[in-house]
C-alpha positions as CSV (number, residue, x, y, z in Angstrom):
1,X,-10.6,-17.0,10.2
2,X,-11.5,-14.7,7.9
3,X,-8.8,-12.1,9.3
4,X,-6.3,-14.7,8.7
5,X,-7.7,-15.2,5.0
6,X,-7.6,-11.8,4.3
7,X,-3.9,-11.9,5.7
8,X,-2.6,-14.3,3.7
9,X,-4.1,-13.0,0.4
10,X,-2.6,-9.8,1.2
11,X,0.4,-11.1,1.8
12,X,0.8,-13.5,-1.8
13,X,-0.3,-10.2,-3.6
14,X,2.7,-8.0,-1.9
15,X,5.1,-10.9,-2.8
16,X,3.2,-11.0,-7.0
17,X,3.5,-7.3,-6.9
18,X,7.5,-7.4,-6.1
19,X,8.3,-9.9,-8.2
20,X,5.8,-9.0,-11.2
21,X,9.0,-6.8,-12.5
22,X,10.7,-9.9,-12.8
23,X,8.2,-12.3,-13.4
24,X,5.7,-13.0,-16.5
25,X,2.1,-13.6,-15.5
26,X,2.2,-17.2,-15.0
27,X,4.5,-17.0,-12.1
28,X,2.3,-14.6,-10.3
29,X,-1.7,-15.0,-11.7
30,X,-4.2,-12.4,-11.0
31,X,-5.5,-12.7,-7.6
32,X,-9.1,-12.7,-7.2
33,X,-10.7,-9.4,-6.6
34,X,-10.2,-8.6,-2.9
35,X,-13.1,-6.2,-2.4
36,X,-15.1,-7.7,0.1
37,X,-12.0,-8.8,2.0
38,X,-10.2,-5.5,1.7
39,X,-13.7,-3.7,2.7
40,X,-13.9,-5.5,5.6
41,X,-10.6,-4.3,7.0
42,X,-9.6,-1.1,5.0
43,X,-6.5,-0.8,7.6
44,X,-8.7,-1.6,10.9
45,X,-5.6,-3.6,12.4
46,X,-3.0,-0.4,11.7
47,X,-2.2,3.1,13.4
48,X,-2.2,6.0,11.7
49,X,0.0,7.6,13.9
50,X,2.5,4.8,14.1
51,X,1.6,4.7,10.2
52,X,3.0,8.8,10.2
53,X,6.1,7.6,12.1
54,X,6.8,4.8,9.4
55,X,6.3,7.3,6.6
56,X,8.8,9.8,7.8
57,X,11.5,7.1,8.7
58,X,11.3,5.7,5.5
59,X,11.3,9.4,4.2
60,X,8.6,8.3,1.3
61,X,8.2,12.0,0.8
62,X,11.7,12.2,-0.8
63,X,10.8,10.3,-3.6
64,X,7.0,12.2,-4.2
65,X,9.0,15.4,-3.8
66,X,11.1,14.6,-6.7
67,X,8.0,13.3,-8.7
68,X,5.3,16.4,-7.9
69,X,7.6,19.1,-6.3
70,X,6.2,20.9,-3.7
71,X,6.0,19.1,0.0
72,X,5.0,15.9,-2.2
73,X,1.7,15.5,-0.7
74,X,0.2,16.1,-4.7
75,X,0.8,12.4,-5.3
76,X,-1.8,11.6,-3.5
77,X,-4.5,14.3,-4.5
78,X,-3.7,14.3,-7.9
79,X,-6.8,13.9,-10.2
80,X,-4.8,11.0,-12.6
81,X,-4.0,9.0,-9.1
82,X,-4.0,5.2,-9.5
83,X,-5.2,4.4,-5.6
84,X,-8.4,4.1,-5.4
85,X,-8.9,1.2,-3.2
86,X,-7.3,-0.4,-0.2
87,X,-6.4,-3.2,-2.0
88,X,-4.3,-0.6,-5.1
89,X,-2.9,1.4,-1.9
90,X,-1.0,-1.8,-0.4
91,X,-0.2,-2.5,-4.0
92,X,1.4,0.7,-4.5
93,X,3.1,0.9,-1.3
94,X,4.6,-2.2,-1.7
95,X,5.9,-0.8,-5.2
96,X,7.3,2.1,-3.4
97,X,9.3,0.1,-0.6
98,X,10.8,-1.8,-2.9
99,X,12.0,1.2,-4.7
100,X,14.0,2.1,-1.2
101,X,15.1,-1.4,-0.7
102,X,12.5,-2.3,2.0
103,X,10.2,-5.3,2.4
104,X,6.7,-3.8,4.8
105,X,5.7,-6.3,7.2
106,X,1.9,-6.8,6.8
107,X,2.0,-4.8,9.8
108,X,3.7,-1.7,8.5
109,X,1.3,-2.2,5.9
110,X,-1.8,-1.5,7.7
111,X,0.2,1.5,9.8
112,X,1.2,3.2,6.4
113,X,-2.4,2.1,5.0
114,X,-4.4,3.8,7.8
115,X,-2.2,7.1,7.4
116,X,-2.5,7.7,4.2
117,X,-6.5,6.4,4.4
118,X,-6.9,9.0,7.0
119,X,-4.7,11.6,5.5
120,X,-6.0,11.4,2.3
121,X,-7.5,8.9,0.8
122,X,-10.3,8.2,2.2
123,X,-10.9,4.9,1.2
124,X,-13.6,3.2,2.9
């Protein structure tokens, strides 16, 4: 149950985060603080190799690239970075899809999620 909780909170915030461009605060509230939920299940349900697989088809680097120079990877090791929790990291990749036109499934989320966690992040 609680997996399905967590699931559908998720979920409502990717949808808030999209449409927050759009949108003024009363159309998409501040979600509770996600936590304990995210804590619980900081990208346990994706593949970090399947998560590698989505970042290069999607080639996120592209954008980074453009943004830090380099091989792009400095967006996520920076010192100013904005991700520091699992909860900011699906935020921020949901940002970043929509930048290239893509909706992530909830599946691709946890995939990119427990690349980038394991990569770099280290989020626990």
């Amino acid at each position: 149950m609680e997996k399905v909780i967590t699931t559908l909170l998720l979920l409502c915030g990717s949808v808030c985060a999209q449409a927050s461009t759009f949108a003024d605060s009363d159309v998409c509230p501040t979600l509770p603080s996600l936590s304990s939920t995210a804590q619980a299940t900081s990208f346990s349900d994706g593949d970090a190799q399947a998560g590698e697989k989505l970042f290069d088809q999607y080639k996120c680097n592209g954008c980074h690239i453009d943004k830090v120079g380099g091989d792009g990877s400095a967006i996520f090791t920076r010192p100013d970075r904005t991700v520091t929790s699992p909860e900011e990291l699906i935020k921020q990749m949901t940002l970043c899809s929509g930048i290239i036109g893509k909706t992530l499934t909830i599946q691709e989320q946890q995939h990119l999620g427990a690349y980038l966690n394991q990569r770099y992040y280290k989020l626990k």
